[in-house]
N, C-alpha and C positions, 0 to 999 in steps of 0.2 A: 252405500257409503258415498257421500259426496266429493267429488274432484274438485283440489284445492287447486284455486286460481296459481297461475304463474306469476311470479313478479317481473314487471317489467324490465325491459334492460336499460339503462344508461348509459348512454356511451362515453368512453372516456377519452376527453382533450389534450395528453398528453404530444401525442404530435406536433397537435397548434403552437403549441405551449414553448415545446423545443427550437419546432422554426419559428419562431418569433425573433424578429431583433432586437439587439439586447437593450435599444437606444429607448423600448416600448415601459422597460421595465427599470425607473430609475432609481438610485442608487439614495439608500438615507442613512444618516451620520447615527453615530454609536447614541449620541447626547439627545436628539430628536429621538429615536425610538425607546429611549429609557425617560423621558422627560411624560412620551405620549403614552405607553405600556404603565408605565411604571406608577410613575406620579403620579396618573390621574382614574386608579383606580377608586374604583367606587363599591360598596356594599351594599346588599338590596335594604332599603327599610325596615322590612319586618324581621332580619337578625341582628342579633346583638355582637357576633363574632362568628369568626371561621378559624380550626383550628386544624391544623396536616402535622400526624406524625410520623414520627420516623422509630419503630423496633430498633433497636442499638444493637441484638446478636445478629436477626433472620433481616433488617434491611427494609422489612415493609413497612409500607407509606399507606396512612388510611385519614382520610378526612370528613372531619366533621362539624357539621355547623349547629349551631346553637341561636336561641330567640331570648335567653334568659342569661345572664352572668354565673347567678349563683350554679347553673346545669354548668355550664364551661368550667367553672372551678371546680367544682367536684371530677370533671373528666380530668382533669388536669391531677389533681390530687390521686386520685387512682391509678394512674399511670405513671407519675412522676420519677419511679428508681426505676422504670425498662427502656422508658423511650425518649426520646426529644422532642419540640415543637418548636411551630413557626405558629404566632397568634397571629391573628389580623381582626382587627378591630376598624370601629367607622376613624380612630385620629391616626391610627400606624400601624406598623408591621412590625414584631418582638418574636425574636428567635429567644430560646431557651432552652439549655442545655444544662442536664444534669453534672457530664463533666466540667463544664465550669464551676460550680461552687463545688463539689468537689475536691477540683485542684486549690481553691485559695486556702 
């Protein structure tokens, strides 16, 4: 039986990281980091949407992406009285929640 290589080690920089001064590491606005994060998200070409939900009793979050609409709608439909979503498509971002049309 053949003996499995080791994997190397990496050594970890937290030390560095801690003495560091803090003048190394500057400081960015609430508005610049949701402008650069946020805004200028991008989705790959070849999908049509990105879909994360959320189970409403047990909590988990499971995401899935899609190349076609009609495949997203049909997930969406299948799941639609258990859990919630956040869509994200190539024009925005759409939250969807069952308790909202519910409540109107």
């Amino acid at each position: 039986m053949a003996k499995r290589k080791r994997q190397p080690y990496f050594s970890n920089n937290i030390r560095a990281i801690t003495l560091t001064e803090p003048k190394y590491f500057p400081q960015v606005d609430f508005e610049d980091f949701m402008e650069y994060t946020v805004a200028n998200w991008m989705l790959h070409s070849s999908h049509d949407c990105v879909i994360r939900t959320t189970h409403r009793k047990t909590g988990k979050v499971k995401e899935y992406s899609y190349k076609y609409r009609k495949c997203a709608m049909n997930k969406i439909e299948k799941l639609i009285g258990t859990h919630s979503f956040v869509v994200c498509d190539v024009d925005a971002i759409h939250q969807l929640s069952p308790d909202y049309y519910n409540d109107k």
